[in-house]
C-alpha positions as CSV (number, residue, x, y, z in Angstrom):
1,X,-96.5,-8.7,-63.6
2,X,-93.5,-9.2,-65.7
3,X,-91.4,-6.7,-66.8
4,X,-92.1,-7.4,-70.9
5,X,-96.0,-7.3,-70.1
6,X,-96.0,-3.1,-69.7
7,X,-96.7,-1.2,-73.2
8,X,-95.8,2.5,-73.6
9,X,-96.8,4.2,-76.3
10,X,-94.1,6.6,-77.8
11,X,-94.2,9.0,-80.5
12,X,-91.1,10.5,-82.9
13,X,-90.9,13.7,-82.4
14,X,-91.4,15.9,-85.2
15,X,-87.8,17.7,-85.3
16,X,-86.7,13.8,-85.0
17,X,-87.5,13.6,-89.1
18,X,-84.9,15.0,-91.6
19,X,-86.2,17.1,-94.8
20,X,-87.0,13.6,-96.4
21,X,-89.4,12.7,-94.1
22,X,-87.0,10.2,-93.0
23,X,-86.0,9.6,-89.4
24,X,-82.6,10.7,-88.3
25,X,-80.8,7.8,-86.7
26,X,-80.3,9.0,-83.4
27,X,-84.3,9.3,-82.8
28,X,-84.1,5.5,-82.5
29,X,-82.0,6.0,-79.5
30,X,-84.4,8.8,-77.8
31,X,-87.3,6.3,-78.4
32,X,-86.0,4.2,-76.5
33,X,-84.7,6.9,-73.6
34,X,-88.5,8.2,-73.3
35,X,-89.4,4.4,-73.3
36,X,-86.7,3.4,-70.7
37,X,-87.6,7.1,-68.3
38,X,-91.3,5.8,-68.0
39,X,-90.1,1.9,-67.6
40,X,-88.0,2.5,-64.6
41,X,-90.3,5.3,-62.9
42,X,-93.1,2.6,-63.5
43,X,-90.4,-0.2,-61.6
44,X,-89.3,2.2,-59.1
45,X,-85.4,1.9,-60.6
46,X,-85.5,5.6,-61.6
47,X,-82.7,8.5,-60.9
48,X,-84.9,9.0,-58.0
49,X,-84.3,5.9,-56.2
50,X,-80.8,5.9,-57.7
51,X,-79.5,8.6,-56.2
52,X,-80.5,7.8,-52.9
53,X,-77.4,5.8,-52.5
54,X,-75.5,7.9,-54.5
55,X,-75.7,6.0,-58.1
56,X,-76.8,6.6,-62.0
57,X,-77.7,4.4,-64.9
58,X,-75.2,5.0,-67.5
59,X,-75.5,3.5,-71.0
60,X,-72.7,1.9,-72.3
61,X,-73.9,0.8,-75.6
62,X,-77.2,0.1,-78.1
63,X,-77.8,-1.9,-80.3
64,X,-80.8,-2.0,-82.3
65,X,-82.3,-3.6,-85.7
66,X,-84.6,-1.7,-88.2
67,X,-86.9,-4.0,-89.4
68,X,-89.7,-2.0,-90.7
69,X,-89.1,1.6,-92.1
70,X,-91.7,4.3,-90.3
71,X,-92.7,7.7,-91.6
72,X,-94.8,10.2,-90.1
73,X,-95.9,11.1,-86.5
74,X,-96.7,7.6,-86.4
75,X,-97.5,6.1,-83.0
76,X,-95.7,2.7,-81.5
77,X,-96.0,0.6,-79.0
78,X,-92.6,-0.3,-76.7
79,X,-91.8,-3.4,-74.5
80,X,-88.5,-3.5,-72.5
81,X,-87.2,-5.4,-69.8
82,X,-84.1,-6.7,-68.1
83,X,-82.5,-9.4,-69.7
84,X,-79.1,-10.2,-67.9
85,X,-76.3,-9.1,-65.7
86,X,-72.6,-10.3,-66.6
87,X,-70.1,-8.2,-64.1
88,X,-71.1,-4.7,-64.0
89,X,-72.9,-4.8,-67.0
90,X,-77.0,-4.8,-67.1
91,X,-78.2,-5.5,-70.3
92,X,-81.8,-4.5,-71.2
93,X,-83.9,-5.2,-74.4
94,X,-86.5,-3.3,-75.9
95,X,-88.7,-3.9,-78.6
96,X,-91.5,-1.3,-80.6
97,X,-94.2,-2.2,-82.9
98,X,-96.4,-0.4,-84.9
99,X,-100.7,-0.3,-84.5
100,X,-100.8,-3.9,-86.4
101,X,-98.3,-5.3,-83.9
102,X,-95.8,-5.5,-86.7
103,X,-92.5,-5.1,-85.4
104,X,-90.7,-1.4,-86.4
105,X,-87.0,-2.0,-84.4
106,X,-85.4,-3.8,-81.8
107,X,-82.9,-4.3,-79.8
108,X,-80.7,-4.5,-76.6
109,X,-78.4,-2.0,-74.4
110,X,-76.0,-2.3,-72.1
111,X,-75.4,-0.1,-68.8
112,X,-73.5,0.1,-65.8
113,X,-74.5,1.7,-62.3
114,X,-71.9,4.9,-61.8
115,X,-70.7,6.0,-57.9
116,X,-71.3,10.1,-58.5
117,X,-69.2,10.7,-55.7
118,X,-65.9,9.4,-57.4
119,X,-67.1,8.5,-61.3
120,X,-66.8,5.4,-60.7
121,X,-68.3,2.1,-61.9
122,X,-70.4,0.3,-59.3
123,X,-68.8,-3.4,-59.2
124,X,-70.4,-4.9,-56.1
125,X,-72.8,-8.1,-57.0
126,X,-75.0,-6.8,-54.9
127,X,-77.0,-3.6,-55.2
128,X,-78.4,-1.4,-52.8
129,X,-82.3,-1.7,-54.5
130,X,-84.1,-4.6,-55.5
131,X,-83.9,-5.7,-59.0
132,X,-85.9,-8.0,-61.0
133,X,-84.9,-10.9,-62.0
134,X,-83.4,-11.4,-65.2
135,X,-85.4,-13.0,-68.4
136,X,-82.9,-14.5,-71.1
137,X,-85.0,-13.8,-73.6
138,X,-82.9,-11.4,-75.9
139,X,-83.6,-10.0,-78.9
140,X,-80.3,-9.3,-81.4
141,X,-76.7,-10.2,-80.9
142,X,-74.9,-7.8,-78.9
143,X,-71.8,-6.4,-76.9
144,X,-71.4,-3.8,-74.7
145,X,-67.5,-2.8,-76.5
146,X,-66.5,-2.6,-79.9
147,X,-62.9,-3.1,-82.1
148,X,-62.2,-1.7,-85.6
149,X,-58.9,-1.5,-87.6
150,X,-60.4,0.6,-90.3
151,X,-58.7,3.6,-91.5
152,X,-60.6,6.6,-90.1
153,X,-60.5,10.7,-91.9
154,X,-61.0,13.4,-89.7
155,X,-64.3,15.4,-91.1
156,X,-64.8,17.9,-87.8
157,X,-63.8,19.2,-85.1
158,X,-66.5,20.6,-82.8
159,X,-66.7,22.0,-78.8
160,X,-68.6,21.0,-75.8
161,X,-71.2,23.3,-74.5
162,X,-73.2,24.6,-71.6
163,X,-76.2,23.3,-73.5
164,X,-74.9,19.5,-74.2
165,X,-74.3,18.7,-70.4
166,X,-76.5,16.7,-68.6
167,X,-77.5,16.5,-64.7
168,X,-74.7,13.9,-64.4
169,X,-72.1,16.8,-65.5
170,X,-71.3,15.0,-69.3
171,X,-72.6,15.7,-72.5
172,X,-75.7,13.8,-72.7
173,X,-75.2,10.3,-74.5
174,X,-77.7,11.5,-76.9
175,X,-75.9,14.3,-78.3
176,X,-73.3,11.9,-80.0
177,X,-76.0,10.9,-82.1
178,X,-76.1,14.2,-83.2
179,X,-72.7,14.5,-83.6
180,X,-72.8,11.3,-86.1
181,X,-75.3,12.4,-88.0
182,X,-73.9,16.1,-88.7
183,X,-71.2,13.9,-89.9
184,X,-72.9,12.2,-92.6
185,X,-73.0,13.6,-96.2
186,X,-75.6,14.6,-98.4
187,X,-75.8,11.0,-100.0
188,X,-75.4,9.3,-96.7
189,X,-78.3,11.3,-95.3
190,X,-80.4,10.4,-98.5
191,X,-79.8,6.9,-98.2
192,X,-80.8,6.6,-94.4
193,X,-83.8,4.3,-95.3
194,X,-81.3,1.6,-96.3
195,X,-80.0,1.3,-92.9
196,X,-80.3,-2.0,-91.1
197,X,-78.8,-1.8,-87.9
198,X,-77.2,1.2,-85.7
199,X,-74.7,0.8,-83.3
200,X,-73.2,2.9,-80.4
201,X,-71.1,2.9,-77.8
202,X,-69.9,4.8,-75.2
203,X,-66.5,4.9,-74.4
204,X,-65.4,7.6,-72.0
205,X,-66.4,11.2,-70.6
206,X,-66.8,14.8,-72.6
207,X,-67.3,17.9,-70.5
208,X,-67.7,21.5,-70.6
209,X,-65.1,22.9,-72.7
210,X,-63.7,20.1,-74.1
211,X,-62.8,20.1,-77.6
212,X,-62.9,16.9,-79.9
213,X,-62.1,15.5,-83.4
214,X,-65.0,13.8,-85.5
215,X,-63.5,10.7,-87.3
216,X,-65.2,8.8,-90.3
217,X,-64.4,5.5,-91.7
218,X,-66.1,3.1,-94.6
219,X,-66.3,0.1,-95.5
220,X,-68.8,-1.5,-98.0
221,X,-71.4,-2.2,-95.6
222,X,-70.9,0.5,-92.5
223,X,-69.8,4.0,-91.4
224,X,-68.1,4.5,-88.4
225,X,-68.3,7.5,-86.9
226,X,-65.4,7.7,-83.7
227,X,-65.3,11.1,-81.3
228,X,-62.1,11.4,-80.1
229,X,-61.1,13.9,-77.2
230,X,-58.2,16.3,-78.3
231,X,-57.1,17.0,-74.7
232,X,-56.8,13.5,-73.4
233,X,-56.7,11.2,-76.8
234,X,-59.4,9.1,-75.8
235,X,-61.9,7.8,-77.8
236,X,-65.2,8.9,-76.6
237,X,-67.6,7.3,-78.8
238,X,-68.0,5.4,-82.0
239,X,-71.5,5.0,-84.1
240,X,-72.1,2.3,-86.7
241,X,-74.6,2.4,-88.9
242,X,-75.0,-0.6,-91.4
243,X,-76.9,-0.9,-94.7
């Protein structure tokens, strides 16, 4: 059976919807991680076997495409499957529909396996579990890295804590989504319907304690939304979202 042939269903969850009734953007992104937990139990590619030989699935980016807007506890129906390997990177795409089959979004990520023992990127062609083989069937245009040279205005400054780290000692990759959105303002946030495509990437670490700046930039088409650690400098995420 191929990979694209298993159907989940997965529901928003409610806190997942803004006082519009509108879906907040990052929801798009933990659709796709309940989709993507079930996929790879299903496979047998899950933390589980992971870990055996001492590796995690880290995202490195998504990309996705909002075709048709959904409201309500609606439920939909989610394909995914492995669609190439270029280096380290593994890119996946994923794709959910609505009860007529309509598509809702869709869209592609890009990961790399990480050595826990050193925090290190797993390079090796080979890997120590069996993987299926790839499909070249993609869905949207997309890149695991992204360049700007847009002019960027600091708009917070926020703290890591206990609650935001994960089992892989970082702040969860879904908390930047968070962080992007608590960034928008009040006529950003009313206009999230327009929005036709969201964007993130995942540049480096944040930990317990650490303390970073929230950076906005505009254009006439996106906001960028950059996290940048205050200790080291880095740049630990950016978010586009594009109407």
């Amino acid at each position: 059976m191929r990979e694209k042939d298993h159907v989940y269903e997965i529901i928003p969850d409610i806190s997942d919807y803004n006082e519009n009734n509108c879906l907040k953007p990052y929801a798009y992104q933990k659709m796709f991680s309940k989709l993507v937990e079930r996929h790879l139990s299903r496979i047998n590619l899950n933390m589980d076997v992971t870990m055996k030989y001492n590796l995690a699935w880290v995202l490195i980016s998504l990309s996705l495409e909002l075709v048709k807007p959904t409201d309500g506890l609606r439920k939909l129906y989610a394909q995914t499957w492995y669609s190439q390997r270029k280096g380290p990177f593994f890119r996946r795409e994923f794709v959910f529909s609505d009860e007529n089959s309509e598509l809702v979004f869709h869209g592609s990520t890009f990961s790399v396996l990480m050595d826990i023992a050193n925090r290190s990127v797993y390079r090796k062609k080979e890997t120590p579990f069996e993987l299926n083989c790839t499909s070249d069937e993609f869905t949207i245009e997309a890149s695991p890295a992204f360049k700007t040279d847009m002019d960027f205005e600091k708009v917070d400054e926020r703290k890591v804590y206990s609650s935001f780290i994960d089992c892989l000692g970082h702040v969860n990759n879904a908390r930047y989504g968070e962080f992007a959105y608590d960034a928008l303002d009040e006529e950003e946030k009313n206009n999230l319907q327009k929005i036709k495509r969201y964007d993130m990437f995942f540049l480096s670490e944040l930990r317990k304690n650490d303390t970073f700046s929230v950076l906005k930039a505009k254009d006439g088409q996106n906001i960028i939304i950059r996290g940048i650690n205050n200790d080291t400098g880095n740049i630990s995420f950016d978010i586009i979202m594009k109407v």
